[in-house]
C-alpha positions as CSV (number, residue, x, y, z in Angstrom):
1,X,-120.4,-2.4,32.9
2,X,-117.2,-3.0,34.6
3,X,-118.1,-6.4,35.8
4,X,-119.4,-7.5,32.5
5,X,-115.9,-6.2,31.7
6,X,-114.0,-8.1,34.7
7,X,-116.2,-11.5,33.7
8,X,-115.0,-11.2,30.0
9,X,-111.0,-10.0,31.0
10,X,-109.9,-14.0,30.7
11,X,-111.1,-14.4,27.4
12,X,-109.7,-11.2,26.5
13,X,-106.3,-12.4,27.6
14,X,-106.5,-15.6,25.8
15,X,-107.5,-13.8,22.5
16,X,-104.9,-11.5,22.9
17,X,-102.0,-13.9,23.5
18,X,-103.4,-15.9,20.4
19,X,-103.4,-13.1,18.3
20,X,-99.7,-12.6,19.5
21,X,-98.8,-15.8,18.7
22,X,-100.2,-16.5,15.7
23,X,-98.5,-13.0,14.3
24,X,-94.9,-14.4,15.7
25,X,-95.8,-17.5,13.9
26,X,-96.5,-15.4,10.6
27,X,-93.4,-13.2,11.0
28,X,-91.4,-16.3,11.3
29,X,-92.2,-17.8,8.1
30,X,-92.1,-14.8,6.3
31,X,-88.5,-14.0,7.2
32,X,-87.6,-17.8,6.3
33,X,-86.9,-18.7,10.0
34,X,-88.3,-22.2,11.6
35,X,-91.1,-22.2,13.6
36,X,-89.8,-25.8,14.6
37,X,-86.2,-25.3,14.7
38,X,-84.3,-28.5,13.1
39,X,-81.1,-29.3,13.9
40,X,-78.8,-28.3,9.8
41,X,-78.5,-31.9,7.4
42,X,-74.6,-30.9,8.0
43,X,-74.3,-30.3,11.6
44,X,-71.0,-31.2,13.1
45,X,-72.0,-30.9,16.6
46,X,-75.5,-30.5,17.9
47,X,-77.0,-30.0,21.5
48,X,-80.6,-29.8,21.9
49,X,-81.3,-28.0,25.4
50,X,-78.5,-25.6,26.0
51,X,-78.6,-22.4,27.7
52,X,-77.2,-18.9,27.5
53,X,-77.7,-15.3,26.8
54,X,-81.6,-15.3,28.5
55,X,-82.8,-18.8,27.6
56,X,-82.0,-21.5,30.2
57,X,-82.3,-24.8,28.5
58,X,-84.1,-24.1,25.4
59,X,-81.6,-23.4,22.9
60,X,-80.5,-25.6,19.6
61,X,-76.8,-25.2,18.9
62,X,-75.3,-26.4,16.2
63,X,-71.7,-26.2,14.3
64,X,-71.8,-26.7,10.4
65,X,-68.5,-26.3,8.6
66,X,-69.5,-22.6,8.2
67,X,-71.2,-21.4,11.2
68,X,-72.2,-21.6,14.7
69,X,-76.1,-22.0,15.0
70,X,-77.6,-20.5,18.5
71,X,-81.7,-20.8,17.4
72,X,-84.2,-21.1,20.6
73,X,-86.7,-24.0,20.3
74,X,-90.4,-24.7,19.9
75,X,-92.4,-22.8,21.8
76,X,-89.8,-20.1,23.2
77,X,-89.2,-19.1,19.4
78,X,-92.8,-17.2,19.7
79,X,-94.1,-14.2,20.6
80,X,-91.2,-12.3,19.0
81,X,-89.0,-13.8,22.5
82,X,-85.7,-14.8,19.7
83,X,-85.7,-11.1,18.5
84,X,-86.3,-9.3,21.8
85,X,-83.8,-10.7,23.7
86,X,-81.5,-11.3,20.2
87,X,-81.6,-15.2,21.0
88,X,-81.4,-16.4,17.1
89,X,-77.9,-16.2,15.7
90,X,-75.7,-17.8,12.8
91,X,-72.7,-16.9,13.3
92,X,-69.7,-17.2,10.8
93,X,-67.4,-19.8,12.1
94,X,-64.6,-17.3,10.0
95,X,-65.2,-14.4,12.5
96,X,-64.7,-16.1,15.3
97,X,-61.7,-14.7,17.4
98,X,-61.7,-16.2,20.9
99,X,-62.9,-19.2,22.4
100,X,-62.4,-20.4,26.1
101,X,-63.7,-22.6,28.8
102,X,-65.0,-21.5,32.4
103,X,-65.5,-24.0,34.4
104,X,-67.7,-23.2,37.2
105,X,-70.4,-23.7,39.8
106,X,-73.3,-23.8,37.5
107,X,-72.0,-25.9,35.0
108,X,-69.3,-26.2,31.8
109,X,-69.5,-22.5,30.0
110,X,-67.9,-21.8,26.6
111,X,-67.5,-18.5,25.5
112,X,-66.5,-17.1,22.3
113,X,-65.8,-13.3,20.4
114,X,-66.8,-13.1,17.1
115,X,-67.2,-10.4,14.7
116,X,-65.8,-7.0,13.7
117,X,-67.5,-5.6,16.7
118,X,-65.9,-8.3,18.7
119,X,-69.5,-9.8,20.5
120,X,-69.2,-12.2,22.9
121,X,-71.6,-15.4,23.3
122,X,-71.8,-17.7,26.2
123,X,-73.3,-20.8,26.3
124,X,-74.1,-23.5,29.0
125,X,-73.3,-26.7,27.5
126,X,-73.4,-30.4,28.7
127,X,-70.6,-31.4,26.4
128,X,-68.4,-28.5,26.3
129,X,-65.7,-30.2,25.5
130,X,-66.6,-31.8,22.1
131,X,-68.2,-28.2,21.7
132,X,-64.9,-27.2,21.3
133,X,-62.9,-30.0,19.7
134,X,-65.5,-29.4,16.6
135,X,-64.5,-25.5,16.6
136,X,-61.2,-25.5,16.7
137,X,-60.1,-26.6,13.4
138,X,-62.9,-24.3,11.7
139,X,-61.7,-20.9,13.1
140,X,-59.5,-18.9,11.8
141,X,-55.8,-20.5,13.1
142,X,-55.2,-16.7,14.6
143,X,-57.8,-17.3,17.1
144,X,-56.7,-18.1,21.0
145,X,-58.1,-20.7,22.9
146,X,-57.6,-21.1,26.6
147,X,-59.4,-22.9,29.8
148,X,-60.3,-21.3,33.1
């Protein structure tokens, strides 16, 4: 019995991953949220393969006039990764308090607080720079901004 068991344990696997998959991909439309992440019709700034929080090179980011999109892309958006490890947000470009640039070893990082609970996000980014020349006239003017 157990080596009938060991023989079959592959396709077990694969079923079972399927079934996972195919239940991320029903909870995603569901709750209104892109299996194949797009990058918004009014996008101000949009990088394709960033990194930060736990994703290295799979995130969409994107600034509208409103908010700041962080969304991960096909196919790290399944298996309930984004809401594990909180990698989907849209957040308010209004509540953002703090935005600065560390430059360092591993690349250009911006980093920002936002919310009442003051969160902060920080995001590998190839252009940094316009990153940030697109924020700054959409947060609040109270906001600091400093490089280090």
């Amino acid at each position: 019995m157990s080596d009938r068991f060991a023989d079959l344990s592959p396709f077990i696997a694969i079923i079972w991953i399927t079934f996972v998959i195919a239940v991320s991909v029903l909870y995603r439309r569901r709750a209104g949220k892109p299996v194949f992440p797009q990058v918004p019709e009014d996008a101000l700034f949009a990088e394709h393969w960033a990194s930060g929080m736990f994703a290295s090179n799979c995130l969409l980011v994107a600034i509208t006039p409103n908010s700041i999109s962080v969304v991960p892309r096909f196919p790290f958006n399944l298996m309930f990764l984004p809401e594990i490890y909180r990698l989907e947000r849209i957040i308010p470009t209004a509540s953002v308090s703090a935005v600065w640039r560390i430059k360092g070893i591993v690349g250009n990082n911006v980093a920002f607080t936002y919310g009442p609970d003051q969160r902060t996000l920080r995001l590998r980014l190839s252009k940094p720079d316009k990153f940030m020349e697109t924020l700054r006239p959409l947060v609040p003017p109270t906001a600091s901004w400093r490089v280090s």
